[in-house]
N, CA, C and O of each residue as an XYZ file, in Angstrom:
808
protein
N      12.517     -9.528     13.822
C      11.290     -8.806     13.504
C      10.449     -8.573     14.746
O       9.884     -7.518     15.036
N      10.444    -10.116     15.687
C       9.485     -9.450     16.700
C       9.957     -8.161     17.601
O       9.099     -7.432     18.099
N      11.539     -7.878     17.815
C      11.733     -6.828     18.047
C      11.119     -5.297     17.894
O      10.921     -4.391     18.703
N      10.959     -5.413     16.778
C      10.587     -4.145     15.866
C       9.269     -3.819     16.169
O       8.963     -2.642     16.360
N       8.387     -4.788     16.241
C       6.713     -4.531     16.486
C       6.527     -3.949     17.438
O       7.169     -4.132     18.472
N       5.540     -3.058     17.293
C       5.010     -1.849     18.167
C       3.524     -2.481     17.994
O       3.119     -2.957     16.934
N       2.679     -2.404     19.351
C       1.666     -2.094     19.686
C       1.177     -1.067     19.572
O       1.932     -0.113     19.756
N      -0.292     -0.763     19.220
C      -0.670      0.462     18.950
C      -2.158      0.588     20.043
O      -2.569     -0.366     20.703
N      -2.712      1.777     20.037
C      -4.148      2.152     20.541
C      -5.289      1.102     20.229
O      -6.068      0.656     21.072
N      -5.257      0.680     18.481
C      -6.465      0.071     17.880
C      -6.161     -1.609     17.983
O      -5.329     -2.228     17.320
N      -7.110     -2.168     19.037
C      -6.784     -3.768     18.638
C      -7.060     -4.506     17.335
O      -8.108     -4.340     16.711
N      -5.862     -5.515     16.854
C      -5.442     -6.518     16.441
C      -4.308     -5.476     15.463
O      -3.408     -6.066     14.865
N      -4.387     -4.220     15.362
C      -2.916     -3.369     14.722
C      -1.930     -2.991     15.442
O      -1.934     -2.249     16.424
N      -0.712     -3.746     14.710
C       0.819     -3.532     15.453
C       1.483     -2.876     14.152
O       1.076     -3.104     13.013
N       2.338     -2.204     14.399
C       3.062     -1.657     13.640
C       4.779     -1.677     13.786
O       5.329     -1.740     14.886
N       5.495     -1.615     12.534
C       6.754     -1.472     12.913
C       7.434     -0.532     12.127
O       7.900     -0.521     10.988
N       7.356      0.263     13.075
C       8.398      2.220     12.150
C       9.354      2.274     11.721
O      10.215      1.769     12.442
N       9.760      2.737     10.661
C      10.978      2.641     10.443
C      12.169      3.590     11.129
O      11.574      4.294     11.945
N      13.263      3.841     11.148
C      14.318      4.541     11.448
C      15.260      4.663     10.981
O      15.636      3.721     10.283
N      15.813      5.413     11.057
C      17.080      6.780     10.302
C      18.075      5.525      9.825
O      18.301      5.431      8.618
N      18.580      4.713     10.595
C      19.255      3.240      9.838
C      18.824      2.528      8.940
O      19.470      1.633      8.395
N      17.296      2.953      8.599
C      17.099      2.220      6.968
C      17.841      2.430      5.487
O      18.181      1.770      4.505
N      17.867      4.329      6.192
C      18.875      4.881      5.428
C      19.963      4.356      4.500
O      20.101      4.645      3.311
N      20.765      3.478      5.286
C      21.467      2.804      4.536
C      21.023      1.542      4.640
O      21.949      0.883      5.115
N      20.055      0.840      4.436
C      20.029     -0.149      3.930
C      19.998     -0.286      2.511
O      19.965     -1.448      2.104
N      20.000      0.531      1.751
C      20.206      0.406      0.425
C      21.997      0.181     -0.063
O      22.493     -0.513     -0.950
N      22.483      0.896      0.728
C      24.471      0.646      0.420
C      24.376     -0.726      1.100
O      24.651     -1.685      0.378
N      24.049     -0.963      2.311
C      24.328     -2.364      2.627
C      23.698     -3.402      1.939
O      24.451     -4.362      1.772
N      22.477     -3.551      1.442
C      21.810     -4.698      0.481
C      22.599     -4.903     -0.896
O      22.340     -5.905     -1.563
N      23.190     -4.333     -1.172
C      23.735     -4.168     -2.600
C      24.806     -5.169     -2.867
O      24.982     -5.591     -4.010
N      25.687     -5.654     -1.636
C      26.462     -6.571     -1.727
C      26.181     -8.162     -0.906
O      26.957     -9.087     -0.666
N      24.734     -7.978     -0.627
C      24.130     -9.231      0.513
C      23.644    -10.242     -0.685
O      23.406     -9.960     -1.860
N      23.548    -11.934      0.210
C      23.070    -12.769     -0.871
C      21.632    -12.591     -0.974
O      21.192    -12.463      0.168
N      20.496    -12.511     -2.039
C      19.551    -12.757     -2.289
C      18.962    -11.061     -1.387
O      18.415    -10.918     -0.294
N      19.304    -10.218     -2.237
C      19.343     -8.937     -1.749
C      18.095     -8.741     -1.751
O      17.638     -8.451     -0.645
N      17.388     -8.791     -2.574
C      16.144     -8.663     -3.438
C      14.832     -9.325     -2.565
O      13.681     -8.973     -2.306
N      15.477    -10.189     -2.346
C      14.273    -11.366     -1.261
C      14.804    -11.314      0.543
O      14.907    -12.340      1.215
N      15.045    -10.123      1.001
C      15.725    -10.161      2.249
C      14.077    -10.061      3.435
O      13.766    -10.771      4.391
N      13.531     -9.159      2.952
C      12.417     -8.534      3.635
C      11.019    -10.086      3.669
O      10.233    -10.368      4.574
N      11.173    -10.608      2.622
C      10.273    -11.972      1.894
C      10.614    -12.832      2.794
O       9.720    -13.510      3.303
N      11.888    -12.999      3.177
C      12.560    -14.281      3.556
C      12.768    -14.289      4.980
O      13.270    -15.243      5.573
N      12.291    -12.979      5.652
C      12.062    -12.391      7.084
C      11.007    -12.587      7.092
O      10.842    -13.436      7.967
N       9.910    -12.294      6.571
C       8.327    -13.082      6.737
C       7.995    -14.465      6.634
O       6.945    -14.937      7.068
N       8.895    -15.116      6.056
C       8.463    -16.250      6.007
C       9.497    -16.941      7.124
O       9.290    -18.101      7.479
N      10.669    -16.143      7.685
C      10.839    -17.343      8.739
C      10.048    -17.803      9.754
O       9.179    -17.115     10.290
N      10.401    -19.347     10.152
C       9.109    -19.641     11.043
C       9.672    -18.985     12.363
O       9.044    -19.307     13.371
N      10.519    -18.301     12.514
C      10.791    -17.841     13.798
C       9.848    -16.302     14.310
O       9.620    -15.669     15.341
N       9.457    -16.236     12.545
C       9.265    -14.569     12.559
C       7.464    -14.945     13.229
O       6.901    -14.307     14.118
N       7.053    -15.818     12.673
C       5.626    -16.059     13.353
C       4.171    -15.263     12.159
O       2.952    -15.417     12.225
N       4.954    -14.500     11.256
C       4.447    -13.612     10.476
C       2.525    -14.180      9.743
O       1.417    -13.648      9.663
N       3.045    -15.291      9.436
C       1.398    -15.379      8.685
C       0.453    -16.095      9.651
O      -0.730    -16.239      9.341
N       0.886    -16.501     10.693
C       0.154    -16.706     11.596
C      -0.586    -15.408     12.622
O      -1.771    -15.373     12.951
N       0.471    -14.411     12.989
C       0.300    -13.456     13.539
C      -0.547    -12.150     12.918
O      -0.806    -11.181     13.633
N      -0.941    -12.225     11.545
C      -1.537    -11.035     11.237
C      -1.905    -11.331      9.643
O      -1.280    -11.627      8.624
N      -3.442    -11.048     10.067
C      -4.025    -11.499      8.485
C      -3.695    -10.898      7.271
O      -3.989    -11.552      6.270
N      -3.067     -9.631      7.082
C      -2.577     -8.513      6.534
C      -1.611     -7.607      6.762
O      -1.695     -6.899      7.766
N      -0.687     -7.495      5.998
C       0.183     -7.086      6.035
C       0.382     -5.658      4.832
O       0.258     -5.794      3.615
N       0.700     -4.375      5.514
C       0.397     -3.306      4.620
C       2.093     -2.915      4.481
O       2.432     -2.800      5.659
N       3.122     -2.696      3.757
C       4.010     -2.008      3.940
C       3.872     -0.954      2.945
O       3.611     -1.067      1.747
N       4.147      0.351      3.817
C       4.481      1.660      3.338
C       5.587      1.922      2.358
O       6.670      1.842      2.936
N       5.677      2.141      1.370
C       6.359      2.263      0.703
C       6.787      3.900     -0.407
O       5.997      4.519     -1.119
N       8.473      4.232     -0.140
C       8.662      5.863     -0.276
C       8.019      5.970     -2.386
O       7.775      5.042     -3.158
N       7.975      7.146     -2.561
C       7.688      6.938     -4.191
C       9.073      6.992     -4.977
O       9.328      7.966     -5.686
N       9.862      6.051     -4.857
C      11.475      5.964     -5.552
C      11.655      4.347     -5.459
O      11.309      3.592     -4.551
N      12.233      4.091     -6.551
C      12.414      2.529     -6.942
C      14.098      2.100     -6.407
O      15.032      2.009     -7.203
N      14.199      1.923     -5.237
C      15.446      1.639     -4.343
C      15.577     -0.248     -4.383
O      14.933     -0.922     -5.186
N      16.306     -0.698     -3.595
C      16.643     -1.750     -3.036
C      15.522     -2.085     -1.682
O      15.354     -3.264     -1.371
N      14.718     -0.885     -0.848
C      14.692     -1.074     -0.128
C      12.603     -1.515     -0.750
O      11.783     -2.240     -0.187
N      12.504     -0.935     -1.658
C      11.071     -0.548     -1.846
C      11.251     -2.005     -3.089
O      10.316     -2.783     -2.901
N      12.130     -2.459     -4.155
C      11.993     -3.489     -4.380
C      12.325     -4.996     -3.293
O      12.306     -6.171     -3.657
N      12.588     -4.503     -2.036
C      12.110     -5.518     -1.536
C      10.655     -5.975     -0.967
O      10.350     -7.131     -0.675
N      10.009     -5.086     -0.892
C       8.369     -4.880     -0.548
C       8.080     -4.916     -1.898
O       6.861     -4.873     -1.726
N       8.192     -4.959     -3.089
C       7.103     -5.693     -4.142
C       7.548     -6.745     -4.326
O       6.936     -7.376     -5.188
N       8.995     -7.614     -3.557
C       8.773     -8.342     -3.377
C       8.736     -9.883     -3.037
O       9.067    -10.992     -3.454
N       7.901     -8.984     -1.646
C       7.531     -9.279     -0.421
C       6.326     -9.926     -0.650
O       6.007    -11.089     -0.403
N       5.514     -8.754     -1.302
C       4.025     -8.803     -1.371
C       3.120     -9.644     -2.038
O       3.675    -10.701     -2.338
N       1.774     -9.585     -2.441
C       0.843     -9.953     -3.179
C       0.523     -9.146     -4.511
O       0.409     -9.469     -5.693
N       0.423     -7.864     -3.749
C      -0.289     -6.764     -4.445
C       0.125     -5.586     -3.765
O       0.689     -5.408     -2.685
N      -0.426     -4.577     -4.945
C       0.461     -3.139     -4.916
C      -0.884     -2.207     -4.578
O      -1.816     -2.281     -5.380
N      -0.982     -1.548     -3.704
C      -2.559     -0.649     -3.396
C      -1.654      0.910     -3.798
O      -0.807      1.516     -3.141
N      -2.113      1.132     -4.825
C      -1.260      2.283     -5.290
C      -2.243      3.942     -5.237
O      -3.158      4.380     -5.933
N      -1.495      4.480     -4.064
C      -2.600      6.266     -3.868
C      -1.928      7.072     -4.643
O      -0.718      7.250     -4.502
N      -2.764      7.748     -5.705
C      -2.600      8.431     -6.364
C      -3.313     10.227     -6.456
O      -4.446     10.567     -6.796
N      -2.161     11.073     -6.020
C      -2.520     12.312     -5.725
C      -3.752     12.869     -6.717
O      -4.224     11.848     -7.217
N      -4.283     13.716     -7.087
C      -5.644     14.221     -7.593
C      -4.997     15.889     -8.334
O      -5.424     17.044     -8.339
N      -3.346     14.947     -9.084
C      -3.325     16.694    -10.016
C      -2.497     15.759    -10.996
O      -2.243     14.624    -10.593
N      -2.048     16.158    -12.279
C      -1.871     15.593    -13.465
C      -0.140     15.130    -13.264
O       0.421     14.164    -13.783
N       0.281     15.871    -12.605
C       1.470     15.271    -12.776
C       2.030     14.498    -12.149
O       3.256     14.485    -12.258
N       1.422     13.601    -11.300
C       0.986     12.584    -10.567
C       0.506     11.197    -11.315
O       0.624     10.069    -10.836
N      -0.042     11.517    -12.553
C      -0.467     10.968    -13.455
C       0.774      9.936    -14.411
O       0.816      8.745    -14.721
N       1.496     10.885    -14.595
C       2.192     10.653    -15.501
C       3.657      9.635    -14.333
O       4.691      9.313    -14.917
N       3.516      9.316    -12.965
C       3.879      8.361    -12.899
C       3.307      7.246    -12.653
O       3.789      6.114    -12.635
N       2.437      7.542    -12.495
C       1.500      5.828    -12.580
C       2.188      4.748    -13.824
O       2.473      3.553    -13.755
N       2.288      5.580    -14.778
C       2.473      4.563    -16.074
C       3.906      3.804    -15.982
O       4.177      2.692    -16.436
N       4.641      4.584    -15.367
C       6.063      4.136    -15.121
C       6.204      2.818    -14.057
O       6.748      1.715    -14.103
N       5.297      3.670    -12.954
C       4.737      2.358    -11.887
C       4.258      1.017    -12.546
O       4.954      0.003    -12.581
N       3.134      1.110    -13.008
C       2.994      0.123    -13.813
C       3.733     -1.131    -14.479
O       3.574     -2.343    -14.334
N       4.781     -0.213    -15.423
C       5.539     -1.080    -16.166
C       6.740     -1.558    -15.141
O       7.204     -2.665    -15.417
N       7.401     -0.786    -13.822
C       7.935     -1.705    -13.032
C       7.604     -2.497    -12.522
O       8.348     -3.455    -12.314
N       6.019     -2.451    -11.977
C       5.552     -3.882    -11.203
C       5.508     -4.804    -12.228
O       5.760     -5.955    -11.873
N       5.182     -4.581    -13.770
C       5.520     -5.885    -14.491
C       6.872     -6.825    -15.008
O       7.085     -7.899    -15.572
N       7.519     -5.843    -14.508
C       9.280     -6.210    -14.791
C       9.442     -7.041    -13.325
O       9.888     -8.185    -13.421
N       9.126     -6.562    -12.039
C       9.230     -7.566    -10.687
C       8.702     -8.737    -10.672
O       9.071     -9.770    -10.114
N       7.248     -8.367    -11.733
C       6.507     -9.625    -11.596
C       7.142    -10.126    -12.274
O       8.149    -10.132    -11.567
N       7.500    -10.719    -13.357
C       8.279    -11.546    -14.372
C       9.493    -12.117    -13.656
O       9.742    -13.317    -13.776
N       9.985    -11.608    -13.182
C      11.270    -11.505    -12.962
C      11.467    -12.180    -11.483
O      12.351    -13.030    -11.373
N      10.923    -11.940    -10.696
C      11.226    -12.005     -9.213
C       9.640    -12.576     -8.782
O       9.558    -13.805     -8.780
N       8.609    -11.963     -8.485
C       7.735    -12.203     -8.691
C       6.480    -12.539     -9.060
O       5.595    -11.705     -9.247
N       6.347    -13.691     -9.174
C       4.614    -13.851    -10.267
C       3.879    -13.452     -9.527
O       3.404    -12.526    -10.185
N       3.256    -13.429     -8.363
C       1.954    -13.034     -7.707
C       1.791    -11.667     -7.756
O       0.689    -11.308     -7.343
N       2.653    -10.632     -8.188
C       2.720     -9.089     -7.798
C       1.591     -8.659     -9.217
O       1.688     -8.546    -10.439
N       0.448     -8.510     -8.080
C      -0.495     -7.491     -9.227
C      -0.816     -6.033     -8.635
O      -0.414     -5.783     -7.499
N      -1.356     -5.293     -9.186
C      -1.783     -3.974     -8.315
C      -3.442     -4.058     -7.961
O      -4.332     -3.840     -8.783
N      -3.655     -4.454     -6.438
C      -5.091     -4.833     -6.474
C      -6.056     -3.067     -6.481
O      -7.285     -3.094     -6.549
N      -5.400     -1.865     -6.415
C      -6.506     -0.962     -6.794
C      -5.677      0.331     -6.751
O      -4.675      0.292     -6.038
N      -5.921      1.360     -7.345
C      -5.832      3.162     -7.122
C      -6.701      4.058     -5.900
O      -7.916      4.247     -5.956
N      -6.272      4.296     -5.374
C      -6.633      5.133     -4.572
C      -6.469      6.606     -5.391
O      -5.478      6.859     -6.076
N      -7.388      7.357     -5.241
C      -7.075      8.772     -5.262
C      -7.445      9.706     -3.964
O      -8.410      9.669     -3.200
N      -6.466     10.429     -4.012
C      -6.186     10.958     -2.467
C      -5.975     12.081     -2.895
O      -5.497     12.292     -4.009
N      -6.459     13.400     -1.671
C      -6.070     14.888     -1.263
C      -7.203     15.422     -2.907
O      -6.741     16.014     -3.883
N      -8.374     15.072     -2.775
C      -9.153     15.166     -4.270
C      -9.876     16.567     -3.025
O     -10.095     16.688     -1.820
N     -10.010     17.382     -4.303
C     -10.275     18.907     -4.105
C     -12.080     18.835     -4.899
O     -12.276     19.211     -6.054
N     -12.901     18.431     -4.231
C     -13.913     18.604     -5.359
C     -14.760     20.246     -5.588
O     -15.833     20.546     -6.111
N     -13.825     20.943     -5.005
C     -14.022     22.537     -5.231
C     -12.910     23.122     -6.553
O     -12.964     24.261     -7.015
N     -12.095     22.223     -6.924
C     -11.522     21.554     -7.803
C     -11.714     21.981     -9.180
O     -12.691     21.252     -9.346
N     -11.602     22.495    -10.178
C     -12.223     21.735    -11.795
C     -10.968     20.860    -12.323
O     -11.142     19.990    -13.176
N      -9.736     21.125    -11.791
C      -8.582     20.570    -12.289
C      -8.875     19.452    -11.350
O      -9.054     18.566    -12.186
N      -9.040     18.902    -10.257
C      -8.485     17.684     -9.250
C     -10.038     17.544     -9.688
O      -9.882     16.363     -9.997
N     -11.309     17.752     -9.950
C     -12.415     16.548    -10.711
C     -11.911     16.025    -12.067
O     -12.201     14.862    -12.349
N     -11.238     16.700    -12.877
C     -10.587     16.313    -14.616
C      -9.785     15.398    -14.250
O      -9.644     14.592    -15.170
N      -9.152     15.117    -13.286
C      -7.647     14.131    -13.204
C      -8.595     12.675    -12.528
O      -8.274     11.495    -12.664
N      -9.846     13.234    -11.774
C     -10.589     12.259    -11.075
C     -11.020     11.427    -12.468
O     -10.312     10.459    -12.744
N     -11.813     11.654    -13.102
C     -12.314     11.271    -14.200
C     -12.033     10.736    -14.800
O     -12.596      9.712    -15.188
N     -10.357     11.476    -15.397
C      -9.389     10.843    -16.556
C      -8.714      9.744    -15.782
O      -8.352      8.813    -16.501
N      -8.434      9.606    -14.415
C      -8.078      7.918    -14.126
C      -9.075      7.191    -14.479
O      -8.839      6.188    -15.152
N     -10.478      7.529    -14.102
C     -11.262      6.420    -13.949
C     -11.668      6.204    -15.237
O     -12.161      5.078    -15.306
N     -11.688      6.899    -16.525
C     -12.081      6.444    -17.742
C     -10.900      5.429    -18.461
O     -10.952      4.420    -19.165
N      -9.651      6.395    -17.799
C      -8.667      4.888    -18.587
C      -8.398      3.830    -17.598
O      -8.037      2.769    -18.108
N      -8.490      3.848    -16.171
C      -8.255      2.178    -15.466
C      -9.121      1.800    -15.102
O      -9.183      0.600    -14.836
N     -10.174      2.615    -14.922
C     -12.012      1.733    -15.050
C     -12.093      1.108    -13.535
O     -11.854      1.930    -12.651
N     -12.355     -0.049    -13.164
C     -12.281     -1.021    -12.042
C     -11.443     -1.058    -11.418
O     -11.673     -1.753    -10.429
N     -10.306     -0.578    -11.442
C      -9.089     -1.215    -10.860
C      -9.209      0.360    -10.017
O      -8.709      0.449     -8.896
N      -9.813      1.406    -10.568
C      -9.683      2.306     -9.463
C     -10.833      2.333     -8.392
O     -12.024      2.275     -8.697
N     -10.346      2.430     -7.071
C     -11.236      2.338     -5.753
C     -12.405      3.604     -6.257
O     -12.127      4.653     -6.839
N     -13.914      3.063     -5.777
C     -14.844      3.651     -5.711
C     -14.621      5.454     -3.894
O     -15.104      6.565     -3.675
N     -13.683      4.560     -3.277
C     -13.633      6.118     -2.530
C     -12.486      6.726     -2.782
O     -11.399      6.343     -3.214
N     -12.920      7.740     -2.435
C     -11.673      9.044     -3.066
C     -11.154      9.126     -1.718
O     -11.847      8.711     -0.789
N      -9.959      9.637     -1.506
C      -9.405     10.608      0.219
C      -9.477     12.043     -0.292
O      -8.797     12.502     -1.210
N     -10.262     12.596      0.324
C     -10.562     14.590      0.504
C      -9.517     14.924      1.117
O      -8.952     14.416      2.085
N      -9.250     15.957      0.399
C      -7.983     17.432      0.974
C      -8.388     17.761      2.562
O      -9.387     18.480      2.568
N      -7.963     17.484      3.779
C      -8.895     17.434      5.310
C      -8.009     18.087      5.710
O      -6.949     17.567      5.361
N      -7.799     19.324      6.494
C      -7.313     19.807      7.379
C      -6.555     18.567      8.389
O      -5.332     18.442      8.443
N      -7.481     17.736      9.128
C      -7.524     16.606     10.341
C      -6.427     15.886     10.382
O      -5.692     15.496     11.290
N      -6.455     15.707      8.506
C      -5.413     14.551      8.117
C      -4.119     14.943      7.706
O      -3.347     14.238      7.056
N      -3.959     15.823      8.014
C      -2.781     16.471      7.918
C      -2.087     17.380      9.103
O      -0.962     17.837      8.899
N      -2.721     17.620     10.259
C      -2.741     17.476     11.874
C      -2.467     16.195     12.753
O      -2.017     16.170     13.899
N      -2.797     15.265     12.049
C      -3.016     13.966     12.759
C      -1.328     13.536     13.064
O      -0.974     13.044     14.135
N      -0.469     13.794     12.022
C       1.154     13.052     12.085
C       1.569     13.908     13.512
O       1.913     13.330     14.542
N       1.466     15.462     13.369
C       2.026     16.029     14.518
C       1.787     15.976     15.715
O       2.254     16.697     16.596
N       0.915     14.966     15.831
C       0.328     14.828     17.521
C       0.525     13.445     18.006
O       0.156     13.012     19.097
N       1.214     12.732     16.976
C       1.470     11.282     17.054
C       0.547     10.649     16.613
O       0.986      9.502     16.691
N      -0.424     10.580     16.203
C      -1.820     10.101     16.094
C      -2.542      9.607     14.851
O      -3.005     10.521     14.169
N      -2.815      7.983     14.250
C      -3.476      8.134     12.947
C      -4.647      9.247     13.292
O      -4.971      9.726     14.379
N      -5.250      9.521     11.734
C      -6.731     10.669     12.080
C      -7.818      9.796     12.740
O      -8.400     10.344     13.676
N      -8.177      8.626     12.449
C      -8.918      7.753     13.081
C      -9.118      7.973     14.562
O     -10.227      8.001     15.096
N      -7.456      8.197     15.461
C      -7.600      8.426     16.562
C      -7.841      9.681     17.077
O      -8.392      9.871     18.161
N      -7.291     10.883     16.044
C      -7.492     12.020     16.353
C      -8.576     12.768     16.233
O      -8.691     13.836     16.835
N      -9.626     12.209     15.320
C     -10.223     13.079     15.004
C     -11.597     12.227     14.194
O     -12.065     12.719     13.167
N     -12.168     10.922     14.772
C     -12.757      9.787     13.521
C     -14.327     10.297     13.165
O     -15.236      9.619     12.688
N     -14.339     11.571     13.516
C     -15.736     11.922     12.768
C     -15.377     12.757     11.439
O     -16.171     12.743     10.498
N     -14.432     13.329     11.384
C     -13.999     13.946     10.236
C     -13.913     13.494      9.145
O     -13.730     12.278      9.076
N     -14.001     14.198      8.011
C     -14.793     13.774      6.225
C     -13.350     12.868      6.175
O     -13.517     11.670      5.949
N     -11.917     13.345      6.369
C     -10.375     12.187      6.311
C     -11.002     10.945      6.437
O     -11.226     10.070      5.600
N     -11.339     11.052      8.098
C     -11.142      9.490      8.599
C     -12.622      8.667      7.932
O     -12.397      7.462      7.821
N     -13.927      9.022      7.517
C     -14.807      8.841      7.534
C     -14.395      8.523      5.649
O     -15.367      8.431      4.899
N     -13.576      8.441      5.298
C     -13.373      8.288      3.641
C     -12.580      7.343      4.209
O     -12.616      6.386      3.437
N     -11.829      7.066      5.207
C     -10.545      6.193      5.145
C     -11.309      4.782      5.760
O     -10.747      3.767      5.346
N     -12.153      4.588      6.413
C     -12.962      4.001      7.219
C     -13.741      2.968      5.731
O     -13.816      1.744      5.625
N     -14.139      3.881      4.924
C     -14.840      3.383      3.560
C     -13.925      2.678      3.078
O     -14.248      1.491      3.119
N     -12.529      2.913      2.460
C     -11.472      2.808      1.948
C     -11.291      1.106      2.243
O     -11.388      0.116      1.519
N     -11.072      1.255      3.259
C     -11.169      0.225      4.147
C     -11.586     -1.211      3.945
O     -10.951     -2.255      3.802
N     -12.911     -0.899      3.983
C     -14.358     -1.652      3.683
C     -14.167     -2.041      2.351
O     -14.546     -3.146      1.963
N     -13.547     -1.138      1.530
C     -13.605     -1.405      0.047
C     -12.336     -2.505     -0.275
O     -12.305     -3.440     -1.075
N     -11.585     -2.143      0.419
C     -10.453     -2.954      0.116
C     -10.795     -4.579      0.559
O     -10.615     -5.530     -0.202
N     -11.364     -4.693      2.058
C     -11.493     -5.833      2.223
C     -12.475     -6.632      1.170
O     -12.079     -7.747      0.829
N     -13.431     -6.270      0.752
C     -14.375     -6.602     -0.193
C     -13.087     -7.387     -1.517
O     -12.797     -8.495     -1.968
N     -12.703     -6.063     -1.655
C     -12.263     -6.372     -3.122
C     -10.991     -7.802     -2.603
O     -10.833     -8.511     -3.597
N     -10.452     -8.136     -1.840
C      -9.805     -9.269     -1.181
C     -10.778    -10.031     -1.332
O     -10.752    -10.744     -2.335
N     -11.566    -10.104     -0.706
C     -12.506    -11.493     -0.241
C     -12.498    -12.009     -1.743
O     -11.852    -12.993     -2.103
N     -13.347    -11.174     -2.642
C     -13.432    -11.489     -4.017
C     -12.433    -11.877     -5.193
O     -12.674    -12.675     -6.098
N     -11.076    -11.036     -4.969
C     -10.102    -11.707     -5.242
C      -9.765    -13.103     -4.727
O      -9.420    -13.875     -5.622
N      -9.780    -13.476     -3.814
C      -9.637    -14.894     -3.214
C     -11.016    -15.980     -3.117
O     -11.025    -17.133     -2.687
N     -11.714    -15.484     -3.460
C     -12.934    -16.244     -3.995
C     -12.774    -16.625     -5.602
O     -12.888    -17.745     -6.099
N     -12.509    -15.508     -6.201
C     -11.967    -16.169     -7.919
C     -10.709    -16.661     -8.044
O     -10.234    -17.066     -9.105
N     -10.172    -16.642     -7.030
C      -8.956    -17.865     -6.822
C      -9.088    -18.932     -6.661
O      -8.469    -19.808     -7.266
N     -10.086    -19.140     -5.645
C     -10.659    -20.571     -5.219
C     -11.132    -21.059     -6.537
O     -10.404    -21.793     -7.206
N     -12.191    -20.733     -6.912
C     -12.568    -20.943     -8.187
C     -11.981    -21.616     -9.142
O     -12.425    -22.629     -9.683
N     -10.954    -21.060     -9.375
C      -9.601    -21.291    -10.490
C      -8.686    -22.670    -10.194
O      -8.192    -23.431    -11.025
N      -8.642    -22.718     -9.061
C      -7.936    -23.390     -8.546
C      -8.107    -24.995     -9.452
O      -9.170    -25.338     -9.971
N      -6.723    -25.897     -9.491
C      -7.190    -27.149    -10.376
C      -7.586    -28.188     -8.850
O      -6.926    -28.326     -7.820
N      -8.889    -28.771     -9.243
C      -8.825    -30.003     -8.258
C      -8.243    -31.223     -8.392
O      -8.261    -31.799     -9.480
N      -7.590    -31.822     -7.166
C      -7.452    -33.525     -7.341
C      -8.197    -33.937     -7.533
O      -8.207    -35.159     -7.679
C-alpha cells in the first residue's frame, strides 16, 4: 500500500489512483481466500501503517456492485452516498440501500450510510428542485443539508489534473464542497460522541 500513495498539493491529503490493472481485479478475487475482506485486511496490516497514518479514509467507489466495490463496504464504517438531482437516480438509491443491509448482516455490522449528498442540483430546475424535495421528505436527516450545483469549474477541474478546490476555490463547486465538508465532519464528531455515550462501562 505504501507504494501506491501519492502526495498531493493540499497538506495532510495523500491519495492512491487507481489503474487500468484494477480492471481485473474482479476475475482475479473470485478465486482468492477471503476475497471479500482483501482491501480490510490491507488496512489493517500493521505493516500498512493505515490508522495511524490518516484520520479518514474516503474510498471512491464505481456505481456497480463488483468484487472490487464489495470490498470497500467492506472495508468501511459508512457509506456517504451522492446522489444525482433527476429521478432516475432515485430509483437506485433503494436498491443501494437494501445491499448495504445484506453486507451489513452478512460481512459487516458497522456498515451504515452516514448521509446523501445531492449533487449537479439545477435550481433553475423545476424537475432537479422536485427530486430535491422528494429525497428530503422521504430520508429526512440522513440527507446532507448542502447540495453540489451544476458548475461549469467542476467539471473543468479533472482535465487540468486538478481537484476544483485547486483550480478554481472561489467558485459556487468548490465553495458547496468546502461546506460539504464541514458538514460531514460535524455529523462524525456526533456520530462518535453517541457512541461514546452508548458505550457499556467497567
Amino acid at each position: 500500500m505504501g507504494e501506491c500513495v501519492r502526495a498531493t498539493q493540499i497538506p495532510g491529503l495523500e491519495v492512491m489512483p487507481a489503474s487500468v490493472q484494477l480492471a481485473g481485479a474482479e476475475i482475479e478475487l473470485i478465486d482468492m481466500e477471503r476475497r471479500e475482506h482483501r482491501l480490510a485486511d490491507a488496512l489493517a496490516a500493521p505493516e500498512s501503517d493505515a490508522r495511524q497514518r490518516w484520520n479518514i479514509v474516503l474510498i471512491d467507489c464505481p456505481p456497480s456492485l463488483g468484487l472490487v466495490t464489495l470490498n470497500a463496504l467492506v472495508a468501511v464504517d459508512a457509506v456517504l452516498v451522492p446522489l444525482q438531482a433527476e429521478f432516475l437516480a432515485l430509483e437506485g438509491i433503494g436498491a443501494l440501500g437494501n445491499t448495504i443491509e445484506r453486507v451489513r448482516k452478512r460481512l459487516n455490522p458497522r456498515l451504515h450510510i452516514i448521509g446523501i449528498v445531492l449533487t449537479m442540483v439545477d435550481r433553475r430546475m423545476s424537475l432537479s428542485q422536485q427530486v430535491v424535495a422528494d429525497v428530503r421528505a422521504h430520508y429526512g436527516d440522513l440527507v446532507f443539508g448542502t447540495t453540489i450545483p451544476r458548475n461549469v469549474r467542476i467539471a473543468e477541474a479533472p482535465s487540468h489534473g486538478m481537484p476544483v478546490l485547486i483550480y478554481d476555490n472561489a467558485c459556487a463547486g468548490s465553495q458547496a464542497y468546502i461546506l460539504l465538508a464541514s458538514e460531514f465532519i460535524r455529523r462524525r464528531r456526533t456520530a462518535a460522541e453517541q457512541a461514546s455515550v452508548h458505550e457499556p462501562t467497567s
